[in-house]
C-alpha positions, 0 to 999 in steps of 0.5 A: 213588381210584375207577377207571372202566371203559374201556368205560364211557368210549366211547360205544356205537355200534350199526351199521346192517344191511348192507342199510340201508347199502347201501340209503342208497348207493343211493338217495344214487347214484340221487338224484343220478343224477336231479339230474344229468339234471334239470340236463342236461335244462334246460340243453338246454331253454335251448339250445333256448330261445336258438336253440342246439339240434342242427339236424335 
């Protein structure tokens, strides 16, 4: 009976570089930062819009 080496079986992953890691995060955090303001940013033209704005 022919026997298989255990790390032939798992399949090898290879890392990426701390800095790729992190740099994935922050782009990810700074892109839904923007998407959060772009939302806001319309929600406050629609208020605007429907009369609901902040008197000045």
């Amino acid at each position: 009976m022919a026997t298989t080496e255990g790390s032939a079986m798992k399949p090898q992953t290879v890392k990426a570089p701390l800095y790729k890691r992190l740099g994935w995060l922050v782009l990810i955090w700074a892109c839904s930062v923007a998407a959060l303001g772009v939302a806001a940013w319309l929600m406050r033209l629609l208020m605007n819009a429907a009369g609901l704005g902040a008197p000045h």
